[in-house]
N, CA, C and O atoms as a DFTB+ gen file, in Angstrom:
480 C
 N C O
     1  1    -193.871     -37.857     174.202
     2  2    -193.108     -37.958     172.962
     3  2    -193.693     -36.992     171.941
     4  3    -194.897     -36.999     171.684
     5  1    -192.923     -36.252     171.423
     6  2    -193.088     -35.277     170.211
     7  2    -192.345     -35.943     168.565
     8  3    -191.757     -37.020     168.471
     9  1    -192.485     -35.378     167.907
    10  2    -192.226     -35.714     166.511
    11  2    -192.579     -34.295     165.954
    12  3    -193.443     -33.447     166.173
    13  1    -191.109     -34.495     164.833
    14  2    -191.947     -33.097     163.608
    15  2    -190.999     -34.317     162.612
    16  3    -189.964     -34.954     162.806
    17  1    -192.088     -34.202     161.384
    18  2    -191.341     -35.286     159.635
    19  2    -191.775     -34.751     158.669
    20  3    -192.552     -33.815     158.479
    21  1    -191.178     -35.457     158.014
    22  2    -191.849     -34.777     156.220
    23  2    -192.639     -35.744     155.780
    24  3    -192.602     -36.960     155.967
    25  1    -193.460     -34.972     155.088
    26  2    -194.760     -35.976     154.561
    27  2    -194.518     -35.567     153.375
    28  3    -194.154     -34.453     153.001
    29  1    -194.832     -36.952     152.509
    30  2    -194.668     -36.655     150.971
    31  2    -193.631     -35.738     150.217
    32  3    -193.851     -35.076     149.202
    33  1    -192.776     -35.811     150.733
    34  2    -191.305     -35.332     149.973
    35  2    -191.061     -35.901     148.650
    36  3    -190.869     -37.097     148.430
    37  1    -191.084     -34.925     147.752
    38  2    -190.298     -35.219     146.653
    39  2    -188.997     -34.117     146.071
    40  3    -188.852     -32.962     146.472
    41  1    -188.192     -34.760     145.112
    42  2    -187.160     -34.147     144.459
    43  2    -187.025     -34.357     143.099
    44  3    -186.443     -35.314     142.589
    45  1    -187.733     -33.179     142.348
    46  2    -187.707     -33.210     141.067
    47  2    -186.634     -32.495     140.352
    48  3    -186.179     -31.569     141.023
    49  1    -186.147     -32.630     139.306
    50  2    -185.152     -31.633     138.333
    51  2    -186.122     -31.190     137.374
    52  3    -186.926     -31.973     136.869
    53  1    -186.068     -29.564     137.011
    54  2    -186.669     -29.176     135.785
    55  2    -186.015     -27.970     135.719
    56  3    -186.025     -27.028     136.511
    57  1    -185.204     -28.185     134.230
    58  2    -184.268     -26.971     133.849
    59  2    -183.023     -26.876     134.526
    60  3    -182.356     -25.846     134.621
    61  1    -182.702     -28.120     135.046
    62  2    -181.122     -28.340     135.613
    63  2    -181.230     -27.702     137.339
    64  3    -180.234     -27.466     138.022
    65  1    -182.434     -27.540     137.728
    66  2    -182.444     -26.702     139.132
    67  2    -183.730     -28.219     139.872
    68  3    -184.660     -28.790     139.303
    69  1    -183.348     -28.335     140.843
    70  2    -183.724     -29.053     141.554
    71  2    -185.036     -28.710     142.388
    72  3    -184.723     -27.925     143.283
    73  1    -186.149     -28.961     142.410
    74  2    -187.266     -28.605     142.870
    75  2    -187.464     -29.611     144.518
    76  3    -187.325     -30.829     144.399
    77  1    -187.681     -29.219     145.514
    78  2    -188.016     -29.872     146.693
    79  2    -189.093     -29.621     147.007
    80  3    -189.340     -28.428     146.831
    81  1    -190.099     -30.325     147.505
    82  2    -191.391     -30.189     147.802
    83  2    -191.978     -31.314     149.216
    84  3    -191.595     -32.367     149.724
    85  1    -192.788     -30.608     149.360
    86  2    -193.413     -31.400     150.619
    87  2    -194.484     -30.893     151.565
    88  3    -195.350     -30.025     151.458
    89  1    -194.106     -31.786     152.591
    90  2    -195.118     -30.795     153.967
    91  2    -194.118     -31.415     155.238
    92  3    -193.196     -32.226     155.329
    93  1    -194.758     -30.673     155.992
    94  2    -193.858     -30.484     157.836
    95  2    -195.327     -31.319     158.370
    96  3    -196.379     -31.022     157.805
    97  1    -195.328     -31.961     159.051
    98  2    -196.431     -32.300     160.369
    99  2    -195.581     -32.513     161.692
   100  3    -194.412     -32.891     161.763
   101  1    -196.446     -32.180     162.722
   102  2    -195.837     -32.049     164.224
   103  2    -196.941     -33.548     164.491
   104  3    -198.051     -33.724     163.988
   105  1    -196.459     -34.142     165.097
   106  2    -197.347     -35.479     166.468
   107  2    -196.866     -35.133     167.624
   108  3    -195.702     -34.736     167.671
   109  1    -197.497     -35.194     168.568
   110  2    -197.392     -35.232     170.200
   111  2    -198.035     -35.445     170.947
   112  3    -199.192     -35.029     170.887
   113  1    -197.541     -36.272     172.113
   114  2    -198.518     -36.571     172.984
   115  2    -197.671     -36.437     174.212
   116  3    -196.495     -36.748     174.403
   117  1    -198.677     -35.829     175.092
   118  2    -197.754     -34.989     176.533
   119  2    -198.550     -33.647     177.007
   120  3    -199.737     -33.809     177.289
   121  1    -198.244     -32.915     177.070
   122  2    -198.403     -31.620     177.516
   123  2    -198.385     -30.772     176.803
   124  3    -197.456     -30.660     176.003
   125  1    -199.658     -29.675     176.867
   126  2    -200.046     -28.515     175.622
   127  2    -198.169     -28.212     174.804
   128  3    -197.663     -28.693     173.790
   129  1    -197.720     -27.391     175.665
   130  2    -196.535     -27.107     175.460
   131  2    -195.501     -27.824     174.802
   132  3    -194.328     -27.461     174.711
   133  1    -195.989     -28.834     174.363
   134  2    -195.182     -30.028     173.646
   135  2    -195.667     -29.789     172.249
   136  3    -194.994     -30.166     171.290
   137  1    -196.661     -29.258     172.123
   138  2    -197.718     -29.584     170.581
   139  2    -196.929     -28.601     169.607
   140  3    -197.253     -28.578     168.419
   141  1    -195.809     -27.717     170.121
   142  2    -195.789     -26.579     169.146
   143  2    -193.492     -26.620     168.726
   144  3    -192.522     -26.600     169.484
   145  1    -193.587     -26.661     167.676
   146  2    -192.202     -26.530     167.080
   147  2    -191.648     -25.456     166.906
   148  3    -192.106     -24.928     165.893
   149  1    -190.406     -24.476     167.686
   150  2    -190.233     -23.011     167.402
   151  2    -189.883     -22.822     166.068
   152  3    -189.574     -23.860     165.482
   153  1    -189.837     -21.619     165.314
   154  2    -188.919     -21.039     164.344
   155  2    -188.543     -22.660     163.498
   156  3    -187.333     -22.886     163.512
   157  1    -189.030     -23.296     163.093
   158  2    -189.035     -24.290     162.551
   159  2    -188.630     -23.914     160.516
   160  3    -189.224     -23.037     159.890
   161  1    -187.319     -25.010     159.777
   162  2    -187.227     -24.501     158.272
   163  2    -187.092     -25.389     157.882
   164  3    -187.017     -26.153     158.844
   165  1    -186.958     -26.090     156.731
   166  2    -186.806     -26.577     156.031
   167  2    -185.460     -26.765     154.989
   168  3    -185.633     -26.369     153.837
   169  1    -184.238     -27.302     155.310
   170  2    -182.510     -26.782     154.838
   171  2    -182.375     -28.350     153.835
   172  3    -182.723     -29.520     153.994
   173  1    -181.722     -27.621     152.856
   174  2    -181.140     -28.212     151.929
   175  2    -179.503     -28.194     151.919
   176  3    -178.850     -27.258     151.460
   177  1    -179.116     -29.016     152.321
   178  2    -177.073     -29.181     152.393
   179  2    -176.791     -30.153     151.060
   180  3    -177.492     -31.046     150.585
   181  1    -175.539     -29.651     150.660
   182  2    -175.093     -30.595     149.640
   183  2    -173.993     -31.462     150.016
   184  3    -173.630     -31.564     151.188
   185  1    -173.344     -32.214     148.867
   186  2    -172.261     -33.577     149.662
   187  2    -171.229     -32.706     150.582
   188  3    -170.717     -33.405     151.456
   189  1    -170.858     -31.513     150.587
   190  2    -169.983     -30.772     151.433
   191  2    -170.816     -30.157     152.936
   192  3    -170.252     -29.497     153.809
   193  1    -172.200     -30.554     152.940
   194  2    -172.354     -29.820     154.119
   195  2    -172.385     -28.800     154.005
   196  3    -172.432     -28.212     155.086
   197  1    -172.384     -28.016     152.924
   198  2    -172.600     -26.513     152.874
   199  2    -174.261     -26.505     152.801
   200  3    -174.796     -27.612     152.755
   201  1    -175.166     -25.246     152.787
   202  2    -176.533     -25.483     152.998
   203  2    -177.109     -24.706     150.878
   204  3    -176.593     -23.840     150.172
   205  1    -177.703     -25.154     150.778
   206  2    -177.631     -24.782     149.698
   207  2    -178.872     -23.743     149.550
   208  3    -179.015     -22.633     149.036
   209  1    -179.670     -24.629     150.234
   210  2    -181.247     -23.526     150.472
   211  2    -182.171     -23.942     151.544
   212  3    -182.344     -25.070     152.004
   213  1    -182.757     -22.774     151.874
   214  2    -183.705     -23.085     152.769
   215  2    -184.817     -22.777     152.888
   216  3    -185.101     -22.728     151.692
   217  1    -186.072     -22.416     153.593
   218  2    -187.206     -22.237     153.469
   219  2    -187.345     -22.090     154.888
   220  3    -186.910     -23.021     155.566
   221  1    -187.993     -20.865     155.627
   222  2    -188.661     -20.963     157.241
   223  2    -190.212     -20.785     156.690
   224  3    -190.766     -20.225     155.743
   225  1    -190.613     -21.635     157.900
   226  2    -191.897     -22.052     158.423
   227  2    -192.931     -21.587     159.499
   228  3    -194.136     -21.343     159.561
   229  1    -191.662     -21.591     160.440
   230  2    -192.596     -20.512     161.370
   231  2    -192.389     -21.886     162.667
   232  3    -191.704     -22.891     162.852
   233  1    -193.428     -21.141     163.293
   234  2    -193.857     -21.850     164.396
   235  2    -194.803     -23.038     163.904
   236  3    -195.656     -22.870     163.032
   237  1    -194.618     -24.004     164.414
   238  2    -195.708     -25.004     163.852
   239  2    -196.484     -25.836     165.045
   240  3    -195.874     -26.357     165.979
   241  1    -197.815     -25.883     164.894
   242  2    -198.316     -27.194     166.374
   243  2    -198.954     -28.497     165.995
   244  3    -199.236     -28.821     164.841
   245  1    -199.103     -29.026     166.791
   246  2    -199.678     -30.384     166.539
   247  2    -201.277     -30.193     166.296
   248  3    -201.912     -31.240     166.419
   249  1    -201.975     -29.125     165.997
   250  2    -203.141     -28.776     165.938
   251  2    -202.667     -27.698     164.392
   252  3    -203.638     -26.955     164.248
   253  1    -201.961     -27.479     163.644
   254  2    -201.834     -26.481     162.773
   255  2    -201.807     -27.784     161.478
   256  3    -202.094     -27.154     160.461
   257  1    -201.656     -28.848     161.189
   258  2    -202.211     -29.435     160.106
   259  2    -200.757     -29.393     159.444
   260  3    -199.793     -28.844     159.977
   261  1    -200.731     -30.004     158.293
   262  2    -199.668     -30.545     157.131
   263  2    -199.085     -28.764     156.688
   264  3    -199.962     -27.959     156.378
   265  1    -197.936     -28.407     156.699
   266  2    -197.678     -27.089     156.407
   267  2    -196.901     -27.707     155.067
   268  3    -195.966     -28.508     155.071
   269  1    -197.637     -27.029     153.789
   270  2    -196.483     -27.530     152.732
   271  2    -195.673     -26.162     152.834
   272  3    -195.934     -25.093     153.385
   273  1    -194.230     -26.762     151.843
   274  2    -193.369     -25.796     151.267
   275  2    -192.537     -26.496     150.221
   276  3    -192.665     -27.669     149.871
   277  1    -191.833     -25.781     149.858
   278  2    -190.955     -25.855     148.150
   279  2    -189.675     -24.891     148.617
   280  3    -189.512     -23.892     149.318
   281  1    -188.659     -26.021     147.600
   282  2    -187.801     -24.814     147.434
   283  2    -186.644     -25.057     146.406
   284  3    -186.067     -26.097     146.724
   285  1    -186.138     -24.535     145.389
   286  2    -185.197     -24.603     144.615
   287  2    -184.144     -24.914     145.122
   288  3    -184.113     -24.748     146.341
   289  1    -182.928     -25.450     144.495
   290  2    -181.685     -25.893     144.212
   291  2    -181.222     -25.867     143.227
   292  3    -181.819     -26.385     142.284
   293  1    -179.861     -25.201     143.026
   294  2    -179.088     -25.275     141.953
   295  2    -177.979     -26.651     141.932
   296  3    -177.666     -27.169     140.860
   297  1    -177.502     -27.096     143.111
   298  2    -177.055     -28.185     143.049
   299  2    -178.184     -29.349     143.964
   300  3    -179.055     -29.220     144.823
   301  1    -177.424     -30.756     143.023
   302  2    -178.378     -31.710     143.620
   303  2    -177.965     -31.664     145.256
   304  3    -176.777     -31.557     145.563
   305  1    -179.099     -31.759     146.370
   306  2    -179.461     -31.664     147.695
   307  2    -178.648     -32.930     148.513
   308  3    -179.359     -33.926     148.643
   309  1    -177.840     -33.000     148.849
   310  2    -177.664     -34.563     149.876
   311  2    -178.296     -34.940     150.805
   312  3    -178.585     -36.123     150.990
   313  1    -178.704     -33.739     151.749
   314  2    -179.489     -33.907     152.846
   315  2    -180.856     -33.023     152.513
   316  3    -181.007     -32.319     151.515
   317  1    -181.507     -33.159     153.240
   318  2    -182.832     -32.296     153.531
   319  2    -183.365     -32.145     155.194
   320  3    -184.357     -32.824     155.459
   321  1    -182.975     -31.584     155.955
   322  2    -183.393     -31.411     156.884
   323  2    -184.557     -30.669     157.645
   324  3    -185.253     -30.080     156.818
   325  1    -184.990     -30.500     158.876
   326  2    -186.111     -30.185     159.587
   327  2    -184.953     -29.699     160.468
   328  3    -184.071     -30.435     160.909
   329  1    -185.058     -28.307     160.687
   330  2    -184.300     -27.706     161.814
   331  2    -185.765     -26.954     162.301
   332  3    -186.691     -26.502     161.627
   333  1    -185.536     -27.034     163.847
   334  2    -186.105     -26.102     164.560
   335  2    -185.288     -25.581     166.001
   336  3    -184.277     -26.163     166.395
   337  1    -185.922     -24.326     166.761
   338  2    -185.163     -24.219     168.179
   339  2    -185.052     -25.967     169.072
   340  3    -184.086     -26.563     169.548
   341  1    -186.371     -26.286     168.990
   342  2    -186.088     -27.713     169.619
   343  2    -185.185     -28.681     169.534
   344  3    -185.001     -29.009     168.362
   345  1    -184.644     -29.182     170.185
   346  2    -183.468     -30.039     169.668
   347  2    -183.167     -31.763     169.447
   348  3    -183.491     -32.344     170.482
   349  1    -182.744     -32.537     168.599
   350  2    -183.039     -33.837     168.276
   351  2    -182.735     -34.590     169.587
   352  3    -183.181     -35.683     169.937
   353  1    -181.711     -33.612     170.367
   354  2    -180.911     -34.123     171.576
   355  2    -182.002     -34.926     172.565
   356  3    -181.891     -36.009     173.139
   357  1    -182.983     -34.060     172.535
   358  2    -184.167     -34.362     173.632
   359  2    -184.641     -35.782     173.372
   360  3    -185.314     -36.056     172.378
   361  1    -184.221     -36.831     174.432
   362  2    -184.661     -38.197     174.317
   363  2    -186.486     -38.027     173.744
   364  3    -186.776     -39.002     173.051
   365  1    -187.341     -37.310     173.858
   366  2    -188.549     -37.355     174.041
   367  2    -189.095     -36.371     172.804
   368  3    -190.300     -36.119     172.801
   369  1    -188.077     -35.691     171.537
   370  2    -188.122     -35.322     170.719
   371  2    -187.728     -35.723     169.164
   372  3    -186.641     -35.276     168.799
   373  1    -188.352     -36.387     168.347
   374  2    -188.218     -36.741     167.247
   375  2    -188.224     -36.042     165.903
   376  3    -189.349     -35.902     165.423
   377  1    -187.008     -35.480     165.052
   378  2    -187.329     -34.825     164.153
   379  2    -186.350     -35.459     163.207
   380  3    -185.291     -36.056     163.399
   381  1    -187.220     -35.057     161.821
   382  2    -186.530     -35.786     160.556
   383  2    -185.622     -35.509     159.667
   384  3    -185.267     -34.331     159.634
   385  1    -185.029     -36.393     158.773
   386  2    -184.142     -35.712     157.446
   387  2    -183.772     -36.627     156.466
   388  3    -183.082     -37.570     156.853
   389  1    -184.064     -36.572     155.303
   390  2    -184.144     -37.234     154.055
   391  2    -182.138     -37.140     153.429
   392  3    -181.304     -36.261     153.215
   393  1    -182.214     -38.424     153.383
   394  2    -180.397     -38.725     152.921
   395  2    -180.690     -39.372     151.396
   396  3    -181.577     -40.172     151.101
   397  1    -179.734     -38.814     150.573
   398  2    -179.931     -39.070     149.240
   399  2    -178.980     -40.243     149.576
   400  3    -178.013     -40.112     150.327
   401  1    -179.350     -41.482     148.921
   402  2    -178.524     -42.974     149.090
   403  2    -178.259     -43.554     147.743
   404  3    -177.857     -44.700     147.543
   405  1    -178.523     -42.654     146.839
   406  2    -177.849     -43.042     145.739
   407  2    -178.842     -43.298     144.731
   408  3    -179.804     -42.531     144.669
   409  1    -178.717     -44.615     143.645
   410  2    -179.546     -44.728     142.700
   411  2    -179.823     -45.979     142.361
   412  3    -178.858     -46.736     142.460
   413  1    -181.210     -46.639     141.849
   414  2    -181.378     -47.847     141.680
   415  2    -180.885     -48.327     140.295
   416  3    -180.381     -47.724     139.347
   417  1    -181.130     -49.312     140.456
   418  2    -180.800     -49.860     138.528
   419  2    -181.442     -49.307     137.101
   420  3    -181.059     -49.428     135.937
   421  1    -182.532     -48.679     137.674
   422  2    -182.911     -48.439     136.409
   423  2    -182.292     -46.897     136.692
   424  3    -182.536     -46.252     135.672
   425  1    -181.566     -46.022     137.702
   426  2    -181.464     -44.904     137.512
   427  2    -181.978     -43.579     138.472
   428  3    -181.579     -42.414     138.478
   429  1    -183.082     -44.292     139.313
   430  2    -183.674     -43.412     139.946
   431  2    -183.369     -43.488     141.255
   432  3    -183.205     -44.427     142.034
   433  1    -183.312     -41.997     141.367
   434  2    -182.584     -41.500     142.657
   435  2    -183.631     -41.995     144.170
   436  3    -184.828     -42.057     144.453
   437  1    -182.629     -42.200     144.670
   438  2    -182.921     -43.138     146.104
   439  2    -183.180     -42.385     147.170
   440  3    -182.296     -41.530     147.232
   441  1    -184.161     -42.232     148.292
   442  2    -184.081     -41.083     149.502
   443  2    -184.293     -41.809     150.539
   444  3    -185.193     -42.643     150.432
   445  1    -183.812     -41.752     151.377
   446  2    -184.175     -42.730     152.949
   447  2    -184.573     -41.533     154.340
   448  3    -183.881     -40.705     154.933
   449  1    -185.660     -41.846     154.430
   450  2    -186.358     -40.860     155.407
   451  2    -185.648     -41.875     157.241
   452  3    -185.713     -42.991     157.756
   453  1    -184.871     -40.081     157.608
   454  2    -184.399     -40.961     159.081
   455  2    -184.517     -40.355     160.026
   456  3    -185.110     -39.284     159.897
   457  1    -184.117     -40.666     161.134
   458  2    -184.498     -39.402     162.433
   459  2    -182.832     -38.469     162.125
   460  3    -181.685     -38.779     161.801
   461  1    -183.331     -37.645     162.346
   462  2    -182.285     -36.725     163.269
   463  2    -181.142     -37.017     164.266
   464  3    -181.412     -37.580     165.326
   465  1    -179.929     -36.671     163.980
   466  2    -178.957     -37.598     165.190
   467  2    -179.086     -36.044     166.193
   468  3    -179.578     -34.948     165.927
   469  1    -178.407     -36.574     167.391
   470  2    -178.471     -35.444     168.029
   471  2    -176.714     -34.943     167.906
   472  3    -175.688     -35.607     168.055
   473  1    -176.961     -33.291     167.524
   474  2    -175.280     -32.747     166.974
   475  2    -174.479     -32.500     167.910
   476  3    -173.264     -32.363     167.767
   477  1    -175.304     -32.396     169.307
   478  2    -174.281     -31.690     170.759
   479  2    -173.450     -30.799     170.326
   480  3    -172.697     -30.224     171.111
């Protein structure tokens, strides 16, 4: 079993532009060849599914540590995803994506960290 998630994600506004922040970590356990995530980014989509921004990362392994990154938005983000070549499809591959779910009572915006569906 492999895994790539976001650690410590946040979504701030300053100056009407949306700030995303975080880190990538890989887990795995299996075979060397399992430890490493290809061409791995970081995508921002809005309520249309259009992508609004993104950020690449690179290659990442289960031995390369917390990779932070950031990235602006001009509109608020709906999704936040973890794309890499690897695919969610793979029963034995776990990767993540943050769904904006709305807002609590006092106002503050809601994020629910989930797996990845697989898109076929």
């Amino acid at each position: 079993m492999r895994s790539i998630s976001f650690q410590r994600l946040r979504v701030e506004t300053a100056n009407e532009t949306k700030q995303v922040s975080g880190a990538v970590a890989v887990r795995s356990q299996g075979p060397d060849g399992w430890r490493t995530f290809h061409n791995v980014s970081v995508v921002a989509y809005d309520q249309q599914g259009e992508q609004i921004n993104s950020t690449t990362l690179g290659d990442i392994t289960g031995t390369t540590g917390d990779i932070k990154f950031s990235l602006s938005c001009k509109r608020h983000p709906e999704q936040i995803v973890i794309e890499a070549t690897e695919s969610p499809c793979d029963a034995d591959t776990s990767m993540d994506k943050y769904v904006y779910a709305g807002r609590d009572d006092d106002g503050t915006r809601i994020w629910e960290q989930r797996e990845r569906e697989c898109d076929s």
